[in-house]
N, C-alpha and C positions, 0 to 999 in steps of 0.2 A: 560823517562820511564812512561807510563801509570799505577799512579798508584791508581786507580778507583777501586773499588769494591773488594778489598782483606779485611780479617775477623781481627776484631777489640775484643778485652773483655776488656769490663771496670769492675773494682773491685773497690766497693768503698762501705760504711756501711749507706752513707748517701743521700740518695734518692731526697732532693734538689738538689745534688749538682750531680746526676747521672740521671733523668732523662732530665734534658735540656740537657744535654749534650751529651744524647742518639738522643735525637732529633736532634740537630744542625748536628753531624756527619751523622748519616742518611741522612739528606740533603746534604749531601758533599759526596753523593754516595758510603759512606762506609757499609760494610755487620758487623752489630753489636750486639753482645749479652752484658750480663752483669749478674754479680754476688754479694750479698751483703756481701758475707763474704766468707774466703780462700777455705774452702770446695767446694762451690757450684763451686768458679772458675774452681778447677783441677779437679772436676768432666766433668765440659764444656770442658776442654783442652782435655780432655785423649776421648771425645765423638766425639766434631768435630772441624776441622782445624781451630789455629791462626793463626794467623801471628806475631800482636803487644798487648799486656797487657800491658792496663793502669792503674797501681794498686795503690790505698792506702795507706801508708804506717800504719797508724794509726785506725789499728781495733780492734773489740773484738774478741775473739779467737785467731786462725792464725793471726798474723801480718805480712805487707806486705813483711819483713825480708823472712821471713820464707817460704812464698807462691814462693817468689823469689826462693829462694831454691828450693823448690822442682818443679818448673817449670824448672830450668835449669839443675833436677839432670838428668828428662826424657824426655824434652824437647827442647833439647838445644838449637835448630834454632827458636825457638821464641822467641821474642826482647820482653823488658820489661821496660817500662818507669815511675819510681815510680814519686808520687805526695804525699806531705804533706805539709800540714797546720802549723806544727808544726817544726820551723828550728832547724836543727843538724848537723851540720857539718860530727861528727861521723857517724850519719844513713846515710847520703849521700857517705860518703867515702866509708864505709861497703857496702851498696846497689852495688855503682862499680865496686868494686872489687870480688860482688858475682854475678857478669856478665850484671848487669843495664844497658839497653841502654841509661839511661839521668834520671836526678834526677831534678822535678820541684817543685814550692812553690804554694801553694795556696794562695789565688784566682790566678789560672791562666788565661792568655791571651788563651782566645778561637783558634784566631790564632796561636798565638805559640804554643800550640797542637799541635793542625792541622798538621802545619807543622813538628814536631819534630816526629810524629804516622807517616808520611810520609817516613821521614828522616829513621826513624827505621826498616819502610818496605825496600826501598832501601838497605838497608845493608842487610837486611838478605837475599834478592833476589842474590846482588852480591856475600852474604859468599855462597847460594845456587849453583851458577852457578860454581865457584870455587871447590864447595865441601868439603867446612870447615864451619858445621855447629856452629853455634854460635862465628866465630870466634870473 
């Protein structure tokens, strides 16, 4: 499956740690915006097409909890792969079960990204094709 140039959002409050990584994706021919906090995100969502949300778990304001939520209340075929800094078993479990496609740790392997924002477009392509959004 070619999966080149489908639309990425990164959400994250920390601008080190969100603009390399705007960069490096871009160079891996993904089509990428990004948000610094839960508002600007689902403003971006409800504007123009995701696909995969790479989200923060750990911000001010909306938390990535909650951004989660209401990305999947109106959103439901876009995948969502949180990332924290901060380990919790609980926010991992939670995040899952409130439709998470994968819970990562920081600092992550740029590659394992990569491939996992890959991995999450694949699913939603095949829930697409199916016609079970978010399954």
């Amino acid at each position: 499956m070619d999966t080149c140039g489908f639309n990425v959002l990164l959400v994250d409050d920390e601008p080190d740690f969100l603009y390399p990584l705007i960069r490096r994706l871009v160079r891996r021919s993904l089509n990428v915006d990004s948000a610094g906090n839960g508002r600007d995100a689902i403003e971006i969502i409800d504007k123009k097409p995701v696909d995969v949300v790479v989200l923060d778990v750990k911000m001010p304001g909306m938390d990535g909890l909650e951004i989660l939520r209401a990305i999947k209340t109106s959103h439901k075929d876009i995948e969502v792969i949180l990332l924290s800094g901060h380990a919790s078993i609980d926010t991992a479990m939670e995040g899952l079960s409130c439709g998470a496609f994968d819970y990562l740790m920081k600092p992550v392997d740029f590659d394992e990204l990569f491939f996992k924002i890959q991995d999450a477009f694949e699913k939603k392509c095949i829930c697409e094709k199916k016609g079970v959004p978010g399954e």
